[in-house]
CHARMM-style PDB file with segment names, atoms N, HN, CA, C and O in Angstrom:
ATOM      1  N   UNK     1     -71.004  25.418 143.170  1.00  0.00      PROA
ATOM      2  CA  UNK     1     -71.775  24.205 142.955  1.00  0.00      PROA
ATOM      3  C   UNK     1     -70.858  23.098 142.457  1.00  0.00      PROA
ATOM      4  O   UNK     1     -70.074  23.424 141.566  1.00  0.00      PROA
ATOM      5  N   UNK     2     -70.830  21.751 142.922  1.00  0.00      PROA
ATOM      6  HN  UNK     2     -71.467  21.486 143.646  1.00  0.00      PROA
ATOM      7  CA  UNK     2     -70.195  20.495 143.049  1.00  0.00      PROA
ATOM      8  C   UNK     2     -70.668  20.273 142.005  1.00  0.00      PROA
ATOM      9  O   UNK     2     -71.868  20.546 142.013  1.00  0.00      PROA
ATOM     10  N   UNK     3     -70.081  19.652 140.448  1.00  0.00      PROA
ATOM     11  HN  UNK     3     -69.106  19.430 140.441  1.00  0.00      PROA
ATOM     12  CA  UNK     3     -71.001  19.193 139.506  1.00  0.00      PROA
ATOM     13  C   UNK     3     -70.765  17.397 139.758  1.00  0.00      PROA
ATOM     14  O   UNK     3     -69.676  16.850 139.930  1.00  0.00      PROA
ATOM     15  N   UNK     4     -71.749  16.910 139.729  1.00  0.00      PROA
ATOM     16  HN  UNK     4     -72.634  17.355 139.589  1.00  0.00      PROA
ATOM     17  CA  UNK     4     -71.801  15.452 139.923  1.00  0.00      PROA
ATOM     18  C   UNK     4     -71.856  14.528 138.417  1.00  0.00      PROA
ATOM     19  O   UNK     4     -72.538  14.760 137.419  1.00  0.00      PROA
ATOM     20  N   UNK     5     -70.935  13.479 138.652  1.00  0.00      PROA
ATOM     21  HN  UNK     5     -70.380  13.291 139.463  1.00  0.00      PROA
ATOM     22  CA  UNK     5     -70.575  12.447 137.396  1.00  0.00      PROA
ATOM     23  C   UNK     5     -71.056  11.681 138.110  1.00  0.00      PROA
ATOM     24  O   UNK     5     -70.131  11.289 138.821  1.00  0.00      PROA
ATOM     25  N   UNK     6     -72.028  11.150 138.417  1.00  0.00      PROA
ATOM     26  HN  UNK     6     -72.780  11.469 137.840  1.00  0.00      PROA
ATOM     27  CA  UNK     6     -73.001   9.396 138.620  1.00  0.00      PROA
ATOM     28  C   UNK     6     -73.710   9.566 137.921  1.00  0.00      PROA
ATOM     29  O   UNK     6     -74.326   8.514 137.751  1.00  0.00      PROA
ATOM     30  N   UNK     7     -74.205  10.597 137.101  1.00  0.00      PROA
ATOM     31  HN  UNK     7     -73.704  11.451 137.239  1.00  0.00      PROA
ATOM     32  CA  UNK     7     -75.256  10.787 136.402  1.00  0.00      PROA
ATOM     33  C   UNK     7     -75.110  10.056 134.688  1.00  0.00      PROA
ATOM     34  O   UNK     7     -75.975   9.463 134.042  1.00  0.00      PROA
ATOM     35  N   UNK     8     -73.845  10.344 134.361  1.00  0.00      PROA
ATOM     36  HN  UNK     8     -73.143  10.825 134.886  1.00  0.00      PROA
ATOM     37  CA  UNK     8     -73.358  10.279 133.251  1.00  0.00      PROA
ATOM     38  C   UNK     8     -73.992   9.203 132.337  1.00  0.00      PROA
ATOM     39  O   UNK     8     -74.598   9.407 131.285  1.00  0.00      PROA
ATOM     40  N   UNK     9     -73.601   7.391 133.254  1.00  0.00      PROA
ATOM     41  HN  UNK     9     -73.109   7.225 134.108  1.00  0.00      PROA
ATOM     42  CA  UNK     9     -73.891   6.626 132.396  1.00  0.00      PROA
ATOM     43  C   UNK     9     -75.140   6.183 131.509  1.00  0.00      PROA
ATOM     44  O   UNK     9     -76.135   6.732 131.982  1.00  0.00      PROA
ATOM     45  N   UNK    10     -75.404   5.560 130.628  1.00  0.00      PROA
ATOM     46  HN  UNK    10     -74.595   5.114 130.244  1.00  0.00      PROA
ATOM     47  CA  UNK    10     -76.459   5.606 130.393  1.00  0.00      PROA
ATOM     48  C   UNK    10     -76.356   6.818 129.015  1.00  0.00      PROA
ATOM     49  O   UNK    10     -76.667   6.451 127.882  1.00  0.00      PROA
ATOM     50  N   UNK    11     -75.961   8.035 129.244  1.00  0.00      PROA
ATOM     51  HN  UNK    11     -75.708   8.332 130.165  1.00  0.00      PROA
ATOM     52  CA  UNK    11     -75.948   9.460 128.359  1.00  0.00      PROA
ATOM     53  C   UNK    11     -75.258   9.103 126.714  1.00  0.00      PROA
ATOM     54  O   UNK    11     -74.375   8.265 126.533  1.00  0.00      PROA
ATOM     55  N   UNK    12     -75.684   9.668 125.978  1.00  0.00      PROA
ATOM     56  HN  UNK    12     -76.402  10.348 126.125  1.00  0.00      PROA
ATOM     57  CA  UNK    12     -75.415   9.496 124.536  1.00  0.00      PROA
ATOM     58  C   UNK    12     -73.651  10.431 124.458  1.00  0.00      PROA
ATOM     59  O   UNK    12     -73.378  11.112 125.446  1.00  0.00      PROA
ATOM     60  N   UNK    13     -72.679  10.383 123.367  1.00  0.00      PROA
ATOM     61  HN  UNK    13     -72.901   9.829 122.565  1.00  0.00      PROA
ATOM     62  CA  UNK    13     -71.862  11.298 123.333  1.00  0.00      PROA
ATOM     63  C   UNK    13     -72.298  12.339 122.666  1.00  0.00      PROA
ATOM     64  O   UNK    13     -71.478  12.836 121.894  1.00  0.00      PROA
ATOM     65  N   UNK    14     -73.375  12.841 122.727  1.00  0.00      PROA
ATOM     66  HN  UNK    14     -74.041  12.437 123.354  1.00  0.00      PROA
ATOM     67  CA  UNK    14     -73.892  14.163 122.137  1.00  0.00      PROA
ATOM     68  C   UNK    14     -74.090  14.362 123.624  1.00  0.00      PROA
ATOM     69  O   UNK    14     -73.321  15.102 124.237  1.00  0.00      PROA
ATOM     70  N   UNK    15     -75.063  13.751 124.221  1.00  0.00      PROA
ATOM     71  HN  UNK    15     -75.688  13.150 123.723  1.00  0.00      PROA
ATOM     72  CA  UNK    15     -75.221  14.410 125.842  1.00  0.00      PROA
ATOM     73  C   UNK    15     -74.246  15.138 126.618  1.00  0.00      PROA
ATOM     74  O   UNK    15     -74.221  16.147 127.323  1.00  0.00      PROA
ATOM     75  N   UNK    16     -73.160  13.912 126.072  1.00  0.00      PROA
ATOM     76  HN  UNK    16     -73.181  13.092 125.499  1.00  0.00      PROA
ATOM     77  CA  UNK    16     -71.938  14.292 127.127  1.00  0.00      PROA
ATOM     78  C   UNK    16     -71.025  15.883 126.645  1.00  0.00      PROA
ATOM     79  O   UNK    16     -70.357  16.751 127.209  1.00  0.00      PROA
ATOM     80  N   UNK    17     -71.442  15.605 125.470  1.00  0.00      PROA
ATOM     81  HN  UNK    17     -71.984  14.900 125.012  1.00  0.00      PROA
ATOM     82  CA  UNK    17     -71.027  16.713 124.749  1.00  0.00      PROA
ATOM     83  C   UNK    17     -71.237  18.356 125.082  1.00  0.00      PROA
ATOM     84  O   UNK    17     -70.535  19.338 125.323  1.00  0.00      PROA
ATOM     85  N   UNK    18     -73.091  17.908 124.893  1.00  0.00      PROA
ATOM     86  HN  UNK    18     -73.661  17.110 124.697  1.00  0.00      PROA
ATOM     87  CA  UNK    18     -73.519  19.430 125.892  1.00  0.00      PROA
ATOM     88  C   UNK    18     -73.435  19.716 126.932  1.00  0.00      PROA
ATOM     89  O   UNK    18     -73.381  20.869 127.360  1.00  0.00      PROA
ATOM     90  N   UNK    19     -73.404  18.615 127.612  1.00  0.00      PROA
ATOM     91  HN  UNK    19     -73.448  17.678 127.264  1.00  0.00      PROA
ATOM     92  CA  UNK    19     -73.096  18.800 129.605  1.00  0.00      PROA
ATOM     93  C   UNK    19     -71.595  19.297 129.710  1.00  0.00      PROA
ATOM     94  O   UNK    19     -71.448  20.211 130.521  1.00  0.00      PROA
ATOM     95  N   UNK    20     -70.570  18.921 129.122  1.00  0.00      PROA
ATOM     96  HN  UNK    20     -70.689  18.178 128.463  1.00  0.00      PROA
ATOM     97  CA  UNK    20     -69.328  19.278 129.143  1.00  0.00      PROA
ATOM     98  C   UNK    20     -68.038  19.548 128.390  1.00  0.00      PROA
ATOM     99  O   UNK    20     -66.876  19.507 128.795  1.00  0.00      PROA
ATOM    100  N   UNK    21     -68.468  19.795 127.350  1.00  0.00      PROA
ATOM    101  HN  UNK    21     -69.412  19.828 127.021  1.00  0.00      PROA
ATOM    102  CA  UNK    21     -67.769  20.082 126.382  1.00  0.00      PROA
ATOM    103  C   UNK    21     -67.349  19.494 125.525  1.00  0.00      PROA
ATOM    104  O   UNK    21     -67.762  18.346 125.687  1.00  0.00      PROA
ATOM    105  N   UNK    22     -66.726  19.542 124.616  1.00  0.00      PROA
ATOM    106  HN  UNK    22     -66.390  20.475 124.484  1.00  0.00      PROA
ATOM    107  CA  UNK    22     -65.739  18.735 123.815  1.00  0.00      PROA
ATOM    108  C   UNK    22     -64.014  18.234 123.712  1.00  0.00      PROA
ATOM    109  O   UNK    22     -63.377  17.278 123.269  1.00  0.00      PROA
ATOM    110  N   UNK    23     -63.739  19.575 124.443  1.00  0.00      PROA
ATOM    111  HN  UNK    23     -64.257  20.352 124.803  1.00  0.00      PROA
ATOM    112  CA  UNK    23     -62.285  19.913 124.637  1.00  0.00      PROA
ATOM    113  C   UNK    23     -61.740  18.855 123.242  1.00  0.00      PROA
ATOM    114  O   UNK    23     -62.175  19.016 122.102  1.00  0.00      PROA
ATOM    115  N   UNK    24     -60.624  17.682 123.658  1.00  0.00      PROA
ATOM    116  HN  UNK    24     -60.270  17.551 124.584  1.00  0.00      PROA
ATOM    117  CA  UNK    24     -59.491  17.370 122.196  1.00  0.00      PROA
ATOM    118  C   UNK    24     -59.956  16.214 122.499  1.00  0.00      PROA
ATOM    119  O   UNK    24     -59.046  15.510 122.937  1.00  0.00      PROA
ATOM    120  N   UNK    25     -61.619  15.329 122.452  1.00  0.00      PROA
ATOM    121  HN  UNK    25     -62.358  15.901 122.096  1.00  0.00      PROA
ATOM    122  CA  UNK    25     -61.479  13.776 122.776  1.00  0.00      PROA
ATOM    123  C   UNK    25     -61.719  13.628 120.823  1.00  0.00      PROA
ATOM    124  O   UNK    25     -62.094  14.483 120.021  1.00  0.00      PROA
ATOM    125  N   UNK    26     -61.429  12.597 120.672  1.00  0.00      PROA
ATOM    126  HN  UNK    26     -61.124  11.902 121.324  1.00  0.00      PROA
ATOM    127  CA  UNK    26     -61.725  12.517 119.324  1.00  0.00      PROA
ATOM    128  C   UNK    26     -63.023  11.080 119.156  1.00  0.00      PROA
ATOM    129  O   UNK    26     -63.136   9.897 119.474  1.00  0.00      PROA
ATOM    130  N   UNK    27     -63.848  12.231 118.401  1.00  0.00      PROA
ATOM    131  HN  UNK    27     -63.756  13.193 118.142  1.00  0.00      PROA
ATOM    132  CA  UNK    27     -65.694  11.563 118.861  1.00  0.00      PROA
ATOM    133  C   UNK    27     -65.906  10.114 118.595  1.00  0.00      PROA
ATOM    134  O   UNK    27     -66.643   9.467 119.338  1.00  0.00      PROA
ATOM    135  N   UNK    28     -65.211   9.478 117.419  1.00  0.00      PROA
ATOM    136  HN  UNK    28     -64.612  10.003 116.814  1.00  0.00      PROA
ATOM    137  CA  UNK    28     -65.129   7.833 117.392  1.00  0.00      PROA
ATOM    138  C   UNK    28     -64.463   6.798 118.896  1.00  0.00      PROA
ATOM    139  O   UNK    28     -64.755   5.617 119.083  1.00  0.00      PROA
ATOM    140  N   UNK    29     -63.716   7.482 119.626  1.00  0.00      PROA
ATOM    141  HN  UNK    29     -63.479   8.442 119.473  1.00  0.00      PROA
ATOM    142  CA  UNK    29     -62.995   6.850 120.195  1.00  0.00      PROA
ATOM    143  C   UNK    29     -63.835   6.376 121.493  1.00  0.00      PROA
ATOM    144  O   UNK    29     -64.850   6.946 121.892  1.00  0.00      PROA
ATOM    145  N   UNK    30     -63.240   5.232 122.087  1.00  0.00      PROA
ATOM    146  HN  UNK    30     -62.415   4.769 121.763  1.00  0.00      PROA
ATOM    147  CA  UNK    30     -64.529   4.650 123.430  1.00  0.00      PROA
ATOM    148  C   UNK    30     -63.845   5.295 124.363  1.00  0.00      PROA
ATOM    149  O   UNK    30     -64.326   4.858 125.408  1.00  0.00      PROA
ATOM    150  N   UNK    31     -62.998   6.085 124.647  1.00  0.00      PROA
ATOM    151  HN  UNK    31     -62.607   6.440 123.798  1.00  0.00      PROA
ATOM    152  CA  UNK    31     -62.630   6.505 126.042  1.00  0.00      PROA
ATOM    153  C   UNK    31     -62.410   8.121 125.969  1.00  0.00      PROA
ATOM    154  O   UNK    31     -61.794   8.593 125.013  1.00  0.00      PROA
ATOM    155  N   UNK    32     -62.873   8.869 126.895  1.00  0.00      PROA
ATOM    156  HN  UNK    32     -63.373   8.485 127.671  1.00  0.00      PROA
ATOM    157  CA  UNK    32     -63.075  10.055 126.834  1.00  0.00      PROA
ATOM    158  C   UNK    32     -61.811  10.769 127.975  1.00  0.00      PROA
ATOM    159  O   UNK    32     -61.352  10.204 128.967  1.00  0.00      PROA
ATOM    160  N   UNK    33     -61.528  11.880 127.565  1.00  0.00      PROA
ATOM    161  HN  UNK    33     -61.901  12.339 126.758  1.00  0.00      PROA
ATOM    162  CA  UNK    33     -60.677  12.204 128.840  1.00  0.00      PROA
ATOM    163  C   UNK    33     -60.889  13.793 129.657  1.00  0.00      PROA
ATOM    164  O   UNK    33     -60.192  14.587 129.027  1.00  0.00      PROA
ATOM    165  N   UNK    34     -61.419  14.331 130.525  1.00  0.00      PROA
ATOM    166  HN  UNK    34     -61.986  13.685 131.037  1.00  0.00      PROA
ATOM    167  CA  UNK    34     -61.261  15.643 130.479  1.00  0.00      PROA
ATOM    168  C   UNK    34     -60.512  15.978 131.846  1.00  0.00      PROA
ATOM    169  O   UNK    34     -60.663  15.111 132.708  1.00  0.00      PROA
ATOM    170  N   UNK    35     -59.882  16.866 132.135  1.00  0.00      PROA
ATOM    171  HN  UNK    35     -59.759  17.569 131.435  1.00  0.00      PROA
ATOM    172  CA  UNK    35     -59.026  17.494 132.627  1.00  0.00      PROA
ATOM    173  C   UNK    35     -59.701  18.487 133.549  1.00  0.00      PROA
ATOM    174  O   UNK    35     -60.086  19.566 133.097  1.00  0.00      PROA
ATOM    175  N   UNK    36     -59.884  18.124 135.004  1.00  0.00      PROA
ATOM    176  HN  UNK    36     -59.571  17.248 135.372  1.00  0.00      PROA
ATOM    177  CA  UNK    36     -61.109  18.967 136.046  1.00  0.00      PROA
ATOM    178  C   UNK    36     -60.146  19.484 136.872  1.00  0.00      PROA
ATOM    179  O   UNK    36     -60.563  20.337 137.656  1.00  0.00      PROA
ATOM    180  N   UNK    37     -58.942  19.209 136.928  1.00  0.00      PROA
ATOM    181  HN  UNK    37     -58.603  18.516 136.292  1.00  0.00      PROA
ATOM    182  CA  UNK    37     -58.632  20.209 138.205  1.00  0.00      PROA
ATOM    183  C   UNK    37     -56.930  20.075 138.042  1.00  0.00      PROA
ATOM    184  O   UNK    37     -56.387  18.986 138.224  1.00  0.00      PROA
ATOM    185  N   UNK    38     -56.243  21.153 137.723  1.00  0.00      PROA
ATOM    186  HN  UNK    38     -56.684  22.038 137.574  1.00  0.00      PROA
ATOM    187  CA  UNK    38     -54.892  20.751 138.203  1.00  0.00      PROA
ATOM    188  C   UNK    38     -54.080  22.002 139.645  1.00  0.00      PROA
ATOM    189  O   UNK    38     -54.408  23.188 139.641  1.00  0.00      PROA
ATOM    190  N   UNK    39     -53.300  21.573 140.473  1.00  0.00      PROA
ATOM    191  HN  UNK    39     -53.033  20.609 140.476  1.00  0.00      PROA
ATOM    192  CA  UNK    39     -52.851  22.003 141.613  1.00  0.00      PROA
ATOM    193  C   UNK    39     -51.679  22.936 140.889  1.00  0.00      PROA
ATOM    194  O   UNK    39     -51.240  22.885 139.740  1.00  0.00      PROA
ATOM    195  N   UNK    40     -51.282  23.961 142.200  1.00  0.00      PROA
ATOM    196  HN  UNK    40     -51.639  24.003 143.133  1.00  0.00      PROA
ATOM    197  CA  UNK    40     -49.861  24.241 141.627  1.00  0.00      PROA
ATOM    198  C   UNK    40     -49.005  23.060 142.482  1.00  0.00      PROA
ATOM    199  O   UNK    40     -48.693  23.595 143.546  1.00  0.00      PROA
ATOM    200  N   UNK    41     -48.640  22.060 142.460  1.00  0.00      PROA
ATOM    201  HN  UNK    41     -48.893  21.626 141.595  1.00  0.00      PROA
ATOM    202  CA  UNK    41     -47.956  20.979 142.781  1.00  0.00      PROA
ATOM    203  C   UNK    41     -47.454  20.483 141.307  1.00  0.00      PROA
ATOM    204  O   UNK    41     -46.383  20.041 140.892  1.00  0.00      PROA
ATOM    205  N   UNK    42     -48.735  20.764 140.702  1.00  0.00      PROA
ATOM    206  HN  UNK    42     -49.605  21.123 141.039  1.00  0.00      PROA
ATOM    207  CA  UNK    42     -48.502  19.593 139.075  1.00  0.00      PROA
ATOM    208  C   UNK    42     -49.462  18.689 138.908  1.00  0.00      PROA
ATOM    209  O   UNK    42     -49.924  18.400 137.804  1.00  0.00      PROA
ATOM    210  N   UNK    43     -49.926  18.040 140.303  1.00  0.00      PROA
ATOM    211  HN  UNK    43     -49.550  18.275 141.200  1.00  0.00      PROA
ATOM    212  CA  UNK    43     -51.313  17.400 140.513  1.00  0.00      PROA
ATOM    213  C   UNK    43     -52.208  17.487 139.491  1.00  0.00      PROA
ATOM    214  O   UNK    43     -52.744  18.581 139.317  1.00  0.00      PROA
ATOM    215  N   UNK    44     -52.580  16.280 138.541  1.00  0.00      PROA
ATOM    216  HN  UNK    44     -52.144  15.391 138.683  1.00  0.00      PROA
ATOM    217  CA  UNK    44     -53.559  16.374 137.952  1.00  0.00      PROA
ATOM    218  C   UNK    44     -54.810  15.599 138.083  1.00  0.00      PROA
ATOM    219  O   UNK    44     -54.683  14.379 138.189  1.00  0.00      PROA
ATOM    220  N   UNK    45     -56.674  16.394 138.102  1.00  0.00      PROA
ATOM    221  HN  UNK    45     -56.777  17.385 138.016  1.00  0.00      PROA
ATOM    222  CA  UNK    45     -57.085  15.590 138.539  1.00  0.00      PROA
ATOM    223  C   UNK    45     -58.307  15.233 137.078  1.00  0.00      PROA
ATOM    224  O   UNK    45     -59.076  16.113 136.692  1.00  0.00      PROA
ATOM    225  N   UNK    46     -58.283  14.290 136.648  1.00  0.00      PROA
ATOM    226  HN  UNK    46     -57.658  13.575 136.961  1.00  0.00      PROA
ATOM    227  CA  UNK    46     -59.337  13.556 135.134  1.00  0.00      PROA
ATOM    228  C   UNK    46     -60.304  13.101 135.348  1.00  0.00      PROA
ATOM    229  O   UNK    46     -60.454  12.103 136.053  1.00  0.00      PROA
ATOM    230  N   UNK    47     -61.206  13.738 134.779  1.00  0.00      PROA
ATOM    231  HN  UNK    47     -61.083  14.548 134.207  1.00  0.00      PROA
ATOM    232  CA  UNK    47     -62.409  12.432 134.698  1.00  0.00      PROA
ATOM    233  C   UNK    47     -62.534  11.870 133.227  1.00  0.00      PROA
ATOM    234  O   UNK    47     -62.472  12.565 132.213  1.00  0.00      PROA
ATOM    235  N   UNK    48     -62.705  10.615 133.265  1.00  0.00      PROA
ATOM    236  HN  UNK    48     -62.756  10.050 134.088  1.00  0.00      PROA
ATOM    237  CA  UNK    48     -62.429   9.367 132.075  1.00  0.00      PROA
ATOM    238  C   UNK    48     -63.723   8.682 131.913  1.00  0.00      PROA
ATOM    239  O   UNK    48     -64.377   8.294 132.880  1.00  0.00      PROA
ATOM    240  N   UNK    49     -64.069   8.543 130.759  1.00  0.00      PROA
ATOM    241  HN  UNK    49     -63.537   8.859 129.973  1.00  0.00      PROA
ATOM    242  CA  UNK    49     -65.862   8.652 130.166  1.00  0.00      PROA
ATOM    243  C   UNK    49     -65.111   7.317 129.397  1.00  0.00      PROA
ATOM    244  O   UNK    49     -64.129   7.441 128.666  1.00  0.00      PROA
ATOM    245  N   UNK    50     -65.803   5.967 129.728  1.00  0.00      PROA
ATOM    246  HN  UNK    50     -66.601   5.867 130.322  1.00  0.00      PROA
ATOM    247  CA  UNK    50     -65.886   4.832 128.989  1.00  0.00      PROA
ATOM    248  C   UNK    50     -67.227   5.030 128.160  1.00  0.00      PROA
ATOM    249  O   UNK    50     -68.332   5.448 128.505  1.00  0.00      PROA
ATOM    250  N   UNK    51     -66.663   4.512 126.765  1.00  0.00      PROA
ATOM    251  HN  UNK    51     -65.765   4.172 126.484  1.00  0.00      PROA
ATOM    252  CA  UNK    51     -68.219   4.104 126.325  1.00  0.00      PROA
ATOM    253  C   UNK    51     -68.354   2.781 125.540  1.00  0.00      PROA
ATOM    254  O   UNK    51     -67.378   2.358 124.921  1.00  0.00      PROA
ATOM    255  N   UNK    52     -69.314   2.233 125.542  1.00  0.00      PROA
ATOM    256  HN  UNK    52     -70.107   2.577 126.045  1.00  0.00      PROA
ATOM    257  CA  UNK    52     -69.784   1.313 124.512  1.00  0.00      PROA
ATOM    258  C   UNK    52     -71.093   1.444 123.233  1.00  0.00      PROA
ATOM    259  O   UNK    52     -72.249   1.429 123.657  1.00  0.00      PROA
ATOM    260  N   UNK    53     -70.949   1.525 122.230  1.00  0.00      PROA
ATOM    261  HN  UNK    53     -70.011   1.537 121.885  1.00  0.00      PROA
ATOM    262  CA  UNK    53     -72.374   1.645 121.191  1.00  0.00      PROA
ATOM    263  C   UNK    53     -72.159   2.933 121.419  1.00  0.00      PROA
ATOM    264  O   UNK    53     -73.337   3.262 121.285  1.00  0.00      PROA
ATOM    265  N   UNK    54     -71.470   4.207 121.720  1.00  0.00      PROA
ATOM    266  HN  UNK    54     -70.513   3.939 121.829  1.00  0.00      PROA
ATOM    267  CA  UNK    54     -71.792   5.423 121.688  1.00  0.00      PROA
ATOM    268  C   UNK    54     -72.577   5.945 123.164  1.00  0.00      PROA
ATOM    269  O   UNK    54     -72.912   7.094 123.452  1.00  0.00      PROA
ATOM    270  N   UNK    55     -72.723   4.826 123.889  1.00  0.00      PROA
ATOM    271  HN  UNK    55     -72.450   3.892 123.655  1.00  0.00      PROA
ATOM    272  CA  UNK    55     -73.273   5.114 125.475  1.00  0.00      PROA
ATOM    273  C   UNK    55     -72.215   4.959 126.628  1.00  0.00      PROA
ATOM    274  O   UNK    55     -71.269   4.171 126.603  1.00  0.00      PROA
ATOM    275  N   UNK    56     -72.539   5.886 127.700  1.00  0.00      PROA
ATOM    276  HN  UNK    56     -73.307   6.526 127.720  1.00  0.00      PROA
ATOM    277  CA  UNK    56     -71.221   5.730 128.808  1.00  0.00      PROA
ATOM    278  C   UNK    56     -71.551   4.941 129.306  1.00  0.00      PROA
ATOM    279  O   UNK    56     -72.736   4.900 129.637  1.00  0.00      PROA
ATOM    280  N   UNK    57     -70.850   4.115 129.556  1.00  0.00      PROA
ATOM    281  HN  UNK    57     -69.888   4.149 129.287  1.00  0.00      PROA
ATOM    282  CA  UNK    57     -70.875   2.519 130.564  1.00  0.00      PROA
ATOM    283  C   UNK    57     -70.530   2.934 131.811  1.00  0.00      PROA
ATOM    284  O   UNK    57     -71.275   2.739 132.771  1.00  0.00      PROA
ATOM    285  N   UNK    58     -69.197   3.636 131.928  1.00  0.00      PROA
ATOM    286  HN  UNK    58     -68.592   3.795 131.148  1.00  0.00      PROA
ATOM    287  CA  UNK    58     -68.383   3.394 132.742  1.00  0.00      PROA
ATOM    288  C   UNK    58     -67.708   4.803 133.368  1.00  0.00      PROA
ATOM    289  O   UNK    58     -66.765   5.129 132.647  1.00  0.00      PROA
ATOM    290  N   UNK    59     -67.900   5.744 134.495  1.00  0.00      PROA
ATOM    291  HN  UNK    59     -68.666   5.479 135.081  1.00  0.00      PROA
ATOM    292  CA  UNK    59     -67.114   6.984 134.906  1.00  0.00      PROA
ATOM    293  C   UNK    59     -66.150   6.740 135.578  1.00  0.00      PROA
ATOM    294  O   UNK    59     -66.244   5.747 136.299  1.00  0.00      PROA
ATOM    295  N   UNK    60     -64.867   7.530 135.610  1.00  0.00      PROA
ATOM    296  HN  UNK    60     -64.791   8.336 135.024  1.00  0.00      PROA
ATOM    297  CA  UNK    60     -63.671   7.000 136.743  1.00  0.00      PROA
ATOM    298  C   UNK    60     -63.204   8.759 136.586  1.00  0.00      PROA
ATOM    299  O   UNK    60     -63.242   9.685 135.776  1.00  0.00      PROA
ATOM    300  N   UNK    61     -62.718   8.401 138.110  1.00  0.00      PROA
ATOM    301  HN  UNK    61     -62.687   7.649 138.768  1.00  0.00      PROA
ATOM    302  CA  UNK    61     -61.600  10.081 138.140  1.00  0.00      PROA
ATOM    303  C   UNK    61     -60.225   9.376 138.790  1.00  0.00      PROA
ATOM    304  O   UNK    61     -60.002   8.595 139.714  1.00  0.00      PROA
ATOM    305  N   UNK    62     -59.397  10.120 137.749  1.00  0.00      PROA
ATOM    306  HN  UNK    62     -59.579  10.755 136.998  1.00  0.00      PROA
ATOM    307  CA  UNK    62     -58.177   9.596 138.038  1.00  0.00      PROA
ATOM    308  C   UNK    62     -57.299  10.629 138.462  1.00  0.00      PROA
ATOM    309  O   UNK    62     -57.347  11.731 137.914  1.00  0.00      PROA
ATOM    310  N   UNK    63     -56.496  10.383 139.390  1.00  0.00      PROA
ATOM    311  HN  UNK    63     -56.457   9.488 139.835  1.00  0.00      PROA
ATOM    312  CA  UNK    63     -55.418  11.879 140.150  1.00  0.00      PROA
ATOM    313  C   UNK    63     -54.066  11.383 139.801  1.00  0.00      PROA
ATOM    314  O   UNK    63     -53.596  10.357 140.292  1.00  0.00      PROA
ATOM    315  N   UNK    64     -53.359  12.248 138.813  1.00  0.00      PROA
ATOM    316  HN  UNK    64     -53.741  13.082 138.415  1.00  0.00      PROA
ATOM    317  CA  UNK    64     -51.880  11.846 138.800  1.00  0.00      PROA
ATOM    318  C   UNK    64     -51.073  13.441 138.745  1.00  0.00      PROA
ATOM    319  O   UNK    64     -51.515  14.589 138.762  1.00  0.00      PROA
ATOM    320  N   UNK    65     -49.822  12.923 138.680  1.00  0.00      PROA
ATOM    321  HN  UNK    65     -49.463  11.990 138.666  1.00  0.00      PROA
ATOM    322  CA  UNK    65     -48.779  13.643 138.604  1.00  0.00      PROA
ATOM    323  C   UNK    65     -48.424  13.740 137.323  1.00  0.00      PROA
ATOM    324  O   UNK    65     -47.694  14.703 137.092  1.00  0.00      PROA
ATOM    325  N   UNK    66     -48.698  13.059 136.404  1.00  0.00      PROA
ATOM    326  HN  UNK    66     -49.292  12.276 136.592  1.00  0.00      PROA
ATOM    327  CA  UNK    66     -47.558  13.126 135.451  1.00  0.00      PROA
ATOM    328  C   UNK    66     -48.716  13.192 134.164  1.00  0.00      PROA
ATOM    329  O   UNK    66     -49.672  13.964 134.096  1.00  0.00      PROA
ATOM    330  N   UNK    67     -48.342  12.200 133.232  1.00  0.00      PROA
ATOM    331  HN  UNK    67     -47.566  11.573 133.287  1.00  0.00      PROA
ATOM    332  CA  UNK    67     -49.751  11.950 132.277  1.00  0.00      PROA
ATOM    333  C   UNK    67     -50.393  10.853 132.462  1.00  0.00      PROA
ATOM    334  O   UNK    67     -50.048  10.018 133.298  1.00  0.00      PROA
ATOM    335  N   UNK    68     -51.269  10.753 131.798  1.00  0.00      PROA
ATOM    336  HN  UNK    68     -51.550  11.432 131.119  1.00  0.00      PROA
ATOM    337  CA  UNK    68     -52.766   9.364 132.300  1.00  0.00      PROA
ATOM    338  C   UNK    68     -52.420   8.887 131.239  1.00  0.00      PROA
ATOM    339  O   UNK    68     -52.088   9.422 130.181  1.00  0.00      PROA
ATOM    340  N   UNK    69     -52.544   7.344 131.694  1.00  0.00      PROA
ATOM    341  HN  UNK    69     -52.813   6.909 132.554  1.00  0.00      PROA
ATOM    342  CA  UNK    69     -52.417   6.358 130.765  1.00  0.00      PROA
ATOM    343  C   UNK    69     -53.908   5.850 130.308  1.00  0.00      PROA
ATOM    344  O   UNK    69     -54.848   6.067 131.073  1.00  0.00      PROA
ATOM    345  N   UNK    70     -54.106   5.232 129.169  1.00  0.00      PROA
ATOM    346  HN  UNK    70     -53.343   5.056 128.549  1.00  0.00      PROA
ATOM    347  CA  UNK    70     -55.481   5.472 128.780  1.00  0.00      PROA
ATOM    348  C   UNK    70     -55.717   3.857 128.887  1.00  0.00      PROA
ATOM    349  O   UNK    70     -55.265   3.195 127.953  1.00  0.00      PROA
ATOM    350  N   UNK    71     -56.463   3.088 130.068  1.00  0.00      PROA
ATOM    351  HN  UNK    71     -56.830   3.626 130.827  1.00  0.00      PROA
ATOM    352  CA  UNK    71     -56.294   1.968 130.329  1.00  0.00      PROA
ATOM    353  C   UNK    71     -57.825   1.559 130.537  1.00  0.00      PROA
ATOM    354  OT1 UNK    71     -58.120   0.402 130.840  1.00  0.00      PROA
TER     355      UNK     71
END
């Protein structure tokens, strides 16, 4: 099963919390980071949780090689 992020915005960071964990975001901060897929290449693939007031505004998945810059 495909899990789908359009759903996200709108969601509290407690929501986001139970839908997907906590892993190392640190809970004050507006940008979230989690780590969905890496290749044996090195390929890494993120999904990045904007928030505002404690609500997600904003979803992005980002694919890099190296580390993510938090922009």
């Amino acid at each position: 099963m495909k899990i789908q992020y359009s759903d996200l915005p709108g969601k509290t960071k407690k929501e986001v919390i139970d839908r997907l964990g906590d892993e190392f975001n640190f809970y004050p901060d507006d940008i979230w980071i989690y780590l969905l897929h890496r290749n044996f290449l090195g390929r890494k693939t993120y999904l990045v949780i904007y928030f505002e007031h404690h609500i997600v505004i904003r979803v992005k998945i980002k694919k890099t090689y190296g580390r993510i810059k938090r922009s």
